[in-house]
Steps between C-alpha positions, in 0.01 A plus 500: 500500500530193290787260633779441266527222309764238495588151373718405781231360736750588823444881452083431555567374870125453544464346193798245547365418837142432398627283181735276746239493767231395237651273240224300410279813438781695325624218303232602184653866544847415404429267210270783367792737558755248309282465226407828443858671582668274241289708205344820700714640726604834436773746681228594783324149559582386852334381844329734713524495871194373574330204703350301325789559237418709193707503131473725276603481130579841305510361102777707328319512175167648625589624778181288635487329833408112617456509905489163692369527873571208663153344706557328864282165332809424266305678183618781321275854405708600193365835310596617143526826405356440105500880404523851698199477715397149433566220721422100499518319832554116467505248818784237477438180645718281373744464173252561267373771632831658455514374087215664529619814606791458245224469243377842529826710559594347172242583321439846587830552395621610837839393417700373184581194674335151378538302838670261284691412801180389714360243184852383500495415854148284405681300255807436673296392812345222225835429412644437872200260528584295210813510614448356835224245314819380327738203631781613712750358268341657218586850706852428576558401149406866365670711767851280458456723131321790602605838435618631893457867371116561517392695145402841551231680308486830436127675513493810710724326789697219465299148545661180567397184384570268780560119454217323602675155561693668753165626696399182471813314617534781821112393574571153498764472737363713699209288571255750622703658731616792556866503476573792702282464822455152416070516538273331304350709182251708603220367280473282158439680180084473424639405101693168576569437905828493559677724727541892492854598481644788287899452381693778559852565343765509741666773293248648269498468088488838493874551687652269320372162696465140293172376443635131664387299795818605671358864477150435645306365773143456554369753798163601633291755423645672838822411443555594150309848613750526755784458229378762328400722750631391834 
């Protein structure tokens, strides 16, 4: 018998355990599941309780399916149900692996979603790195007149577009550290070298949270997981 789905990772106990026991190898598994969820996920998509963990998406327009079986080596086997009794099988390595995956459940229609959310992400990635590329006092001189309410835009789920001075200013003080356990980042990005740290809001945009320095700090991938999901 198939084991019930469910998006709250603590009801798949061996799936929660493998994920916190394995967070290097799982780590491609949950930003596959964020970036998918945010335009696929349908009433019965949800973990399995497996080891190695296993998501599957249910796509409430087609009714179709998107599995992702996490792999011990950090990779991802992700298969795509394209009609009835056809299936495509794609190996995820890395992030572009997963646009590619993106790719094709957009256009076999598997969904009416447009990932508009993941492109976004691309440019406002650019936009954090021009930001940071920018003097300090250049920074401080926007936010003292930026908007604290980030704007929200409405596709199939509401988007915000976050201020990318104040990424920028969080990653700056913090200095390449990680201000919750206080480590080093855990690698430098391959595009530019400088440290890998993710800002997390404090209280998120979506509850009601500014989009301020006050409201964020810069975490590491483990710690920002364990915001999330500790």
């Amino acid at each position: 018998m198939q084991s019930p789905r469910s998006r709250n990772i603590d009801r798949k106990p061996k799936a929660r355990r493998w994920i916190d026991g394995n967070t290097e190898s799982s780590a491609l598994l949950l930003g596959a599941i964020r970036t998918l969820e945010a335009g696929y996920g349908g009433d019965f998509s949800g973990f399995v309780d497996f080891a190695p963990a296993e998501y599957r998406f249910n796509g409430e327009e087609s009714g179709g399916y998107v599995l992702l079986r996490a792999r011990k080596s950090g990779s991802v086997r992700a298969q795509v149900q394209i009609e009835a009794d056809e299936w495509t099988e794609l190996e995820l390595k890395d992030s572009g692996d997963l646009r590619a995956l993106v790719e094709l459940i957009t256009e076999h229609r598997l969904t009416d979603f447009d990932f508009a959310t993941e492109r976004s992400q691309a440019e406002f990635d650019e936009a954090v790195k021009a930001a940071l590329d920018d003097p300090q006092s250049e920074r401080k001189e926007r936010l003292k007149y930026a908007d604290p309410q980030a704007k929200k835009v409405w596709r199939k789920v509401a988007v915000y577009t976050r201020n990318p001075d104040v990424v920028a200013e969080v990653l700056h003080w913090a200095n390449g550290n990680c201000e919750e356990c206080g480590k080093t980042a855990p690698f430098l990005r391959s595009s530019n070298g400088t440290p890998y740290l993710e800002v997390h809001h404090r209280q998120q945009l979506s509850d009601g949270g500014d989009d301020t320095i006050e409201n964020a700090v810069a975490l590491c991938p483990n710690c920002h997981r364990k915001q999330h999901f500790g």
